[in-house]
N, C-alpha and C positions, 0 to 999 in steps of 0.2 A: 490411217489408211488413206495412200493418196488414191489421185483417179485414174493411174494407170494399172491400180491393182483389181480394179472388173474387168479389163481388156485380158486379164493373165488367166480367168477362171475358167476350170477345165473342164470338159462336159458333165462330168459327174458332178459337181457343183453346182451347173446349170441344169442338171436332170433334179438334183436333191432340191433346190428353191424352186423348182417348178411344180414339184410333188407337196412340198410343205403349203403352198400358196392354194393347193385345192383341195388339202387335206379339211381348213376350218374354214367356217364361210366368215370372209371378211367384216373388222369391229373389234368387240370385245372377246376376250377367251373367256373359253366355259369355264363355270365355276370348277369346277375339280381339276381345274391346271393352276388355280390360284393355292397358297397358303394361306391355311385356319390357324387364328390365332386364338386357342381358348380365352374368357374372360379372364381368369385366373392368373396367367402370362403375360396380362397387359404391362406396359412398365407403367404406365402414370399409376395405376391401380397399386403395382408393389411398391411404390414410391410413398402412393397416401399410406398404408397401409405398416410401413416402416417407421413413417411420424409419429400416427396412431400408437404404435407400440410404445416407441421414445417418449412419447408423451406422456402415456398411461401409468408406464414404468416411474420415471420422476415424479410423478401425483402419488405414488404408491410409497415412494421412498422416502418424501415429504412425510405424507398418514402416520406410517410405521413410527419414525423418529418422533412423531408430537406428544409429547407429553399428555399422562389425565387432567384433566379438565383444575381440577383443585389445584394443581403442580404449576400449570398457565397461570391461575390466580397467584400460587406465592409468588412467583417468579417477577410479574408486573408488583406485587405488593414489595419485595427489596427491592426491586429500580426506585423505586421514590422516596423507601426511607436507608437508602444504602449510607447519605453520608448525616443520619443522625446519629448520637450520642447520647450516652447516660442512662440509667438506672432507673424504672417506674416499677419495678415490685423487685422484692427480697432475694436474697440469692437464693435462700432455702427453701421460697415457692416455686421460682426456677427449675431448680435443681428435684422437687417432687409431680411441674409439669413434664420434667424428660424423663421422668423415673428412674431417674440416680439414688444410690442410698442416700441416709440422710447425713450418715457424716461423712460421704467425700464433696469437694471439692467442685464447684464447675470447672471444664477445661478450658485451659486457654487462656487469655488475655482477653476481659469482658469489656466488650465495645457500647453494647444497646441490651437493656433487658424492657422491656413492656409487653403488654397483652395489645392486641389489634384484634382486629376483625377481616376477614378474608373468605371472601363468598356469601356473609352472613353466616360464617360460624367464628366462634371464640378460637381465639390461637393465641401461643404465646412464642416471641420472637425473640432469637438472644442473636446476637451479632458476635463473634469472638473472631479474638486472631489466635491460630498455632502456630509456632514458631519457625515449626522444619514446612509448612503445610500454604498458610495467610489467611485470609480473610474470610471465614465461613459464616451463613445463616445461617441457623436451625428453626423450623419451627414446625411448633407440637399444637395440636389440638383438642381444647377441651374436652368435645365430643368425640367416642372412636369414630373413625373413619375409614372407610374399606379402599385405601390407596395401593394399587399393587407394588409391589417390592420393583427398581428397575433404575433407570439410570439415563444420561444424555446430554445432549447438547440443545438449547434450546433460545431462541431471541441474544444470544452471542455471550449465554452463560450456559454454566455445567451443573446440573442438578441429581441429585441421589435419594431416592426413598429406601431407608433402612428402620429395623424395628429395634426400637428400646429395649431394655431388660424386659420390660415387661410386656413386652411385642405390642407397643400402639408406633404405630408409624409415625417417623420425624421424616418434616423433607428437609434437606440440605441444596444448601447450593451458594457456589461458590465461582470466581472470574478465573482458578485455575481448579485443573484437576485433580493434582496433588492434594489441594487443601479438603475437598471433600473424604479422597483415602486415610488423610489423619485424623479426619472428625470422626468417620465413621466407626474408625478404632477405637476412637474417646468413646464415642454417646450411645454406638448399636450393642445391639448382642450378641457376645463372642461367640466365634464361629467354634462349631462343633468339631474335635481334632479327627482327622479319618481313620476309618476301621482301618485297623491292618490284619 
């Protein structure tokens, strides 16, 4: 707006500003000519309140994925004896801690047989390779143990709790995920074929 555009205004322009000027008494306007902005509509508010969430959610996603508490312990108990070897009890104590018959076979290619301790309970730990599958844990404990059946990813290995023939729970766990699908063929108990 230059300054020859007040010299153009036409009476009704100067009648309507002269009305509007004694309409409110000069200062601030009344509140009811401002906009209410409920709390709820605040944007900093929706802003915290969408972190809040994104944050809640990933803690939630974290929780869900973590493994039972016993499955954490195997899982740190292979990291450190992942690159030992050799035999400390018989195949066929082995082969009666995973409750296999007595005349088959362990599966696989036997890496590591010994007994440890994990948690403060007896376990027994076999290391094996499968051939279509690699390098799988297993380990069975002395004691039953109320581990629930499940599966995962977990410290940047893949873990599986399945039940022996004789339903005591083995956990597996293996650096792919394949190798746990072939163990679990070998060592669990066959799935039941579907009604039809």
């Amino acid at each position: 707006m230059n300054c020859d555009d007040s010299l153009q205004d036409t009476e009704f322009d100067l009648r309507a500003r002269a009305e509007l000027a004694l309409a409110f008494e000069p200062g601030d306007p009344p509140p009811h000519l401002l906009r209410h902005t409920p709390w709820h509509a605040r944007r900093g508010l929706r802003g915290m309140l969408a972190t809040l969430l994104v944050g809640c959610s990933a803690a939630g996603a974290v929780f869900a994925m973590r493994p039972p508490d016993l499955v954490r312990s195997a899982i740190e108990h292979e990291y450190y004896e992942r690159t030992l070897r050799g035999s400390f009890i018989s195949a066929t104590d082995m082969a009666r801690h995973l409750d296999l018959p007595p005349q088959q076979a362990l599966p696989g290619y036997i890496q590591l047989m010994r007994p440890c301790d994990i948690d403060r309970e007896r376990a027994y730990h076999l290391t094996t390779f499968f051939e279509k599958g690699g390098i799988v844990t297993v380990l069975s404990f002395e004691q039953f143990q109320r581990i629930p059946d499940g599966e995962g990813w977990w410290a940047n290995t893949y873990w599986k709790v399945v039940r022996s023939h004789e339903g005591r729970p083995l956990i597996l766990i293996a650096q792919k995920k394949q190798a746990l699908s072939v163990a679990s063929r070998a060592l669990g108990r066959p799935e039941a074929a579907p009604a039809s």
